[in-house]
N, C-alpha and C positions, 0 to 999 in steps of 0.2 A: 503493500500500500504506500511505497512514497511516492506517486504521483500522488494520490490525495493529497497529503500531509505536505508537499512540495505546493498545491497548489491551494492549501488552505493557509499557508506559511504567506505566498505572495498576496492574496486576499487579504489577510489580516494588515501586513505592510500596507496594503492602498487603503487601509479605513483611516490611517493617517497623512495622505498623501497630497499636498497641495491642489492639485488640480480637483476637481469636483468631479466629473468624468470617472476618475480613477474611484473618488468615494460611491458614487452611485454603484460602478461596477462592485465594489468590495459589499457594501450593502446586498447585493443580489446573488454574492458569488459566498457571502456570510451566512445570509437565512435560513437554510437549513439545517446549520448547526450551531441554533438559537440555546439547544441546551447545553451545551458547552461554556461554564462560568466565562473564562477569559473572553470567549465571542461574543456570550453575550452581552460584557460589558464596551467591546469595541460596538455593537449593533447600536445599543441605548445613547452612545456618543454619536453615531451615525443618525439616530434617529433625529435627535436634538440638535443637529450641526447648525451653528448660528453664521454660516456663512452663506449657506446656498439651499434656497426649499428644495431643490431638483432631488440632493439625496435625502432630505425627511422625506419625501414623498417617495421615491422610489424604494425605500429600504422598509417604508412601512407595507409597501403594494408587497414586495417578495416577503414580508413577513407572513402579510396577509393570504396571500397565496398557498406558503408551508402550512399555516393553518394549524399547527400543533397548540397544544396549550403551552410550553413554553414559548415559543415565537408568540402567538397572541399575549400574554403576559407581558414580555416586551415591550410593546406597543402598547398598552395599558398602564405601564413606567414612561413609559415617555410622556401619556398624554398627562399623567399624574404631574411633571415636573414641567411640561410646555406654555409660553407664553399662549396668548389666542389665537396669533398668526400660526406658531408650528401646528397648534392644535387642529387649524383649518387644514394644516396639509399633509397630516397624520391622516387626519379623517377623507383629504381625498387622496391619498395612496388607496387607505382600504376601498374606499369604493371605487378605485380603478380596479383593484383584483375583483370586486365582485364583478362589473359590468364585462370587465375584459369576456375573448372568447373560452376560453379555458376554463374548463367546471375549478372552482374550489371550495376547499373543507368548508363545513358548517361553521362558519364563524361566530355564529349565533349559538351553538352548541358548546362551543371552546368558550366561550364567554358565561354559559352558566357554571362549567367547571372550575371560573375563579372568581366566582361569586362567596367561594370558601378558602381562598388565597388567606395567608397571616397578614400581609398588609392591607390595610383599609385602603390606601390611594388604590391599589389594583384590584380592589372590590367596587369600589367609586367607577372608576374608569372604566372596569369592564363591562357595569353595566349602559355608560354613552355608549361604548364602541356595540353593543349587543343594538341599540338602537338605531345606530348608524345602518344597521345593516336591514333594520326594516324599512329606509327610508328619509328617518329623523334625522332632522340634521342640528338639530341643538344641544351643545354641550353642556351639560350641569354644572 
């Protein structure tokens, strides 16, 4: 397996990477291995990047996408600690992954699974983004 590990090593290098391009990619090339403590602390820095929405939004969309309950958790940290602006572009990544063509996971399902999360911000959050996905677009 060291191509994975070779190309999970370069992903993690671009979540720090000046150009934005490179963040987006690491966001999308991150996401599936949301349960991984050290990635997912580079993904919640991705999510929250105060320089450019392109990777809040993209890196929420591939979160939203993987669909797991940690990757959704994730995103539930972020919208907990995000100003209104990231929060708007959290919220449209996910609902690029749901409109996109591509079936994805029940987000709305993974969303009642951390409805019993130890942190209250990811019980809070999870249930906007569980909303977001019927439609609502207002964050609590």
């Amino acid at each position: 397996m060291p191509e994975t590990t070779s190309g999970l090593e370069a992903a993690f290098a671009e979540a720090s990477s000046p150009p934005w391009t490179q963040r987006v990619r690491a966001g999308r090339d991150l996401a599936p291995f949301a349960d991984v403590p050290v990635v997912a602390e580079a993904l919640v820095r991705l999510l929250l990047d105060v320089e450019d929405t392109a990777v809040t939004r993209a890196t929420a969309e591939a979160l939203a996408r993987v669909g797991t309950v940690a990757a959704v958790r994730l995103i539930a940290l972020a919208v907990a600690e995000a100003d209104d602006n990231q929060a708007d572009w959290l919220q449209t990544g996910v609902h690029d992954a749901l409109v996109g063509p591509d079936s994805v996971p029940d987000i709305a399902a993974t969303c009642a699974n951390l409805a019993q999360d130890q942190e209250e911000g990811v019980r809070r959050t999870a249930a906007d983004i569980s909303a977001w996905t019927h439609g609502t677009t207002q964050l609590t």
